[in-house]
C-alpha positions as CSV (number, residue, x, y, z in Angstrom):
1,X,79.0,149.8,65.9
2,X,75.9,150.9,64.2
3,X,76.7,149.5,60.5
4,X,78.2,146.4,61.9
5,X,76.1,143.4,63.5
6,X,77.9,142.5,67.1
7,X,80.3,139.4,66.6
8,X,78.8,136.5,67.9
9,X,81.9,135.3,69.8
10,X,80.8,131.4,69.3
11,X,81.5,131.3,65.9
12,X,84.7,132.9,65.7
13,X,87.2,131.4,63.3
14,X,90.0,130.1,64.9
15,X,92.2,133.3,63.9
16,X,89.3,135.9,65.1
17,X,90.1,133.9,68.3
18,X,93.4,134.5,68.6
19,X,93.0,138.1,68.2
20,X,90.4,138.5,70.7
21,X,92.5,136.8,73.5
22,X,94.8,139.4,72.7
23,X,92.6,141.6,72.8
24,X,91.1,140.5,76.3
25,X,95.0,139.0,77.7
26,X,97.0,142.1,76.6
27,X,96.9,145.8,77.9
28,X,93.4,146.9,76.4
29,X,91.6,144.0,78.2
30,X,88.6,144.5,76.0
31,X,86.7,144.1,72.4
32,X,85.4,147.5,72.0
33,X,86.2,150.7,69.6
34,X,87.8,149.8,66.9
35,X,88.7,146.7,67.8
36,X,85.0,144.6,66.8
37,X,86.0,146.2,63.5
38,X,89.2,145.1,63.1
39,X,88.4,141.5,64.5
40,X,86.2,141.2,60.9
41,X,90.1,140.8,59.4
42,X,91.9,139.1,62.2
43,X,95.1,139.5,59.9
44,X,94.9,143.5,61.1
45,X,93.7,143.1,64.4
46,X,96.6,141.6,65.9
47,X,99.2,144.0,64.4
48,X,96.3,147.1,65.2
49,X,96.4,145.9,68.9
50,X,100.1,146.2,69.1
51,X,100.2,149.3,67.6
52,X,97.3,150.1,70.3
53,X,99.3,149.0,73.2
54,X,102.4,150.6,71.9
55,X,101.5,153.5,71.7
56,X,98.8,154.1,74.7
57,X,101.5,152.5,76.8
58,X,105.3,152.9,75.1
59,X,105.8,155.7,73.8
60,X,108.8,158.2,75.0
61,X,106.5,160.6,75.1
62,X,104.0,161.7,78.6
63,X,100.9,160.7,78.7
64,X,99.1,164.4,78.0
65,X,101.6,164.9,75.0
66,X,100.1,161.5,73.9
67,X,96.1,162.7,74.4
68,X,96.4,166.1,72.9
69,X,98.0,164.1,69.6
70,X,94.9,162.3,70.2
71,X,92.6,165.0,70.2
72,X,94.3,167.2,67.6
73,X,93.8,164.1,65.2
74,X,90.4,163.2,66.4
75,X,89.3,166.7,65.8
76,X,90.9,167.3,62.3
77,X,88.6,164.3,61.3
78,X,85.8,164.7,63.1
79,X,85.9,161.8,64.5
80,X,82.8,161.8,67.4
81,X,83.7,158.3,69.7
82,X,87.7,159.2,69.7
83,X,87.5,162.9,70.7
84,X,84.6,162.1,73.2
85,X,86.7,159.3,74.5
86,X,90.1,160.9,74.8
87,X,88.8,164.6,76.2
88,X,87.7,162.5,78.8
89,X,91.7,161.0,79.2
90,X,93.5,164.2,78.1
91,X,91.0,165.6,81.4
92,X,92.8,162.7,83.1
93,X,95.9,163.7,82.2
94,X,95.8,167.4,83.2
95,X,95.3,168.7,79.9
96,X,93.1,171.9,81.4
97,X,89.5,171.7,79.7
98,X,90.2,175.3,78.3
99,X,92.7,173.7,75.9
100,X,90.0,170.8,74.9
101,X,87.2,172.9,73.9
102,X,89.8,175.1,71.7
103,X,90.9,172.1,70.2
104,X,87.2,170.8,69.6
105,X,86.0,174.2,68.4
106,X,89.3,174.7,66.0
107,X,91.1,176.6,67.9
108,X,94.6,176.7,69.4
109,X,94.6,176.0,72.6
110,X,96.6,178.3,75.6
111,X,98.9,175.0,76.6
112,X,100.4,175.0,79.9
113,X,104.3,173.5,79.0
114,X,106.3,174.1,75.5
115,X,106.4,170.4,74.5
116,X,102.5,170.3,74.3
117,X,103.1,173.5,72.1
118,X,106.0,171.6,70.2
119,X,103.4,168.7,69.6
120,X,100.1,170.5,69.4
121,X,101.9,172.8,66.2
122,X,103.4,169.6,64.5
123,X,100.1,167.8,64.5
124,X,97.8,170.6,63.5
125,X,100.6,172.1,60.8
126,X,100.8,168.2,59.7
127,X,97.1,167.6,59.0
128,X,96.1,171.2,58.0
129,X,99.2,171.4,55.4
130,X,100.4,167.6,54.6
131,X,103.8,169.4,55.6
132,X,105.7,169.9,58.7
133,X,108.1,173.5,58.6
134,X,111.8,173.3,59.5
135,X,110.8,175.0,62.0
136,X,107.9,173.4,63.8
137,X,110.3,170.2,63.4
138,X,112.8,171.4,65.0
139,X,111.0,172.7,68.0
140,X,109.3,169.1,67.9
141,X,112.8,167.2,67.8
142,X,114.3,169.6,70.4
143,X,111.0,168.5,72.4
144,X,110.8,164.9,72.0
145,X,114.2,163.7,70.6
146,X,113.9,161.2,67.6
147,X,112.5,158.4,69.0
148,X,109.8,161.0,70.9
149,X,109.1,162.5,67.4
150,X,108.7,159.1,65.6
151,X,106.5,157.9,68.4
152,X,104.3,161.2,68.1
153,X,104.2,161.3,64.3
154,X,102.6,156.7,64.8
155,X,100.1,158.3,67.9
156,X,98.3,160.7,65.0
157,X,99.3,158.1,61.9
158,X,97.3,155.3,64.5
159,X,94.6,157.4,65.8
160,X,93.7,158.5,62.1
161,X,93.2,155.0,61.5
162,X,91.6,154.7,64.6
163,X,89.1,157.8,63.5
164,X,88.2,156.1,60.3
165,X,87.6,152.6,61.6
166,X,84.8,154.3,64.0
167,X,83.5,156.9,61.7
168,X,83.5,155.0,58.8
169,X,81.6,152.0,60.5
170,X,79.1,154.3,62.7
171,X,80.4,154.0,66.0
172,X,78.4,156.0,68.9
173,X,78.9,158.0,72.1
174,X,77.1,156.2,74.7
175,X,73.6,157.3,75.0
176,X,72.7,160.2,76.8
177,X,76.7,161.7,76.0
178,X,76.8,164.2,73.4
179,X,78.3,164.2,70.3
180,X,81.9,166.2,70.0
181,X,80.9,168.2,66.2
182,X,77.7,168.2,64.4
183,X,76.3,165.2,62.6
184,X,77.3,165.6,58.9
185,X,73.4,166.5,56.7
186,X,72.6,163.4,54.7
């Protein structure tokens, strides 16, 4: 992460140590992202990677309804390692490439199924209005169910978190990748 020095993993309080083996043991299997971040305040990494696992791996909801949350909340905050990250597992996931380039240019994209509809309009009306319509939540509970809709609503609540961490600490697309949006003047 550009504003952070890399951890120096052999002086690691006993806690940072903890996290990272749960980091390295668990799902993820890595320190990278967010993650070298959060590790600075072991108290929030462990809880973070839970959240992480749970909802990359748990949800009741598919695996493309999960990545175009992703990228609907990556995009709304600009956020240049998520959204070049996940358009590479939305791809993955058969989100067509059509749809990712609406989404990245602020557009709404022509989605193939209506739950991707159901969750593409609850996320963008979410972070464009700080309000979700009878409507749109309806549609999104006739989707999803409850436990669908609560798992979609922690997937953008996370992966805003997620966008901050990284953006707010400098994190970079891998050299030679382009950048997702335009570096902000200043």
């Amino acid at each position: 992460m550009g504003r952070l020095q890399p951890l120096d993993m052999t002086t690691l309080s006993p806690e940072q140590e903890r996290a990272v083996r749960g980091f390295l043991e668990g799902r993820i299997g890595a320190v990278r992202g967010p993650s070298e971040a959060w590790l600075r305040s072991p108290g929030l990494a462990e809880p973070a990677r839970q959240l992480v696992e749970h909802c990359r791996y748990d949800t009741a909801l598919p695996r493309d309804v999960v990545e175009l949350a992703i990228l609907v909340t990556g995009a709304h905050w600009k956020a240049q390692v998520e959204f070049w990250g996940h358009a590479r597992m939305a791809r993955h996931a058969g989100i067509p490439e059509e749809a990712i380039e609406a989404i990245r240019t602020g557009r709404r994209p022509q989605l193939p199924r209506p739950d991707l509809e159901a969750a593409f309009d609850l996320v963008s009306e979410y972070l464009a209005t700080n309000r979700v319509s009878a409507r749109t939540y309806a549609a999104a509970l006739e989707a999803f169910g409850e436990r669908g809709l609560v798992d979609l609503v922690g997937v953008c609540g996370l992966y805003g978190f997620v966008a901050m961490t990284l953006s707010v600490f400098d994190a970079r697309v891998p050299e030679g990748e382009e950048n997702p949006f335009p570096e902000p003047a200043g």
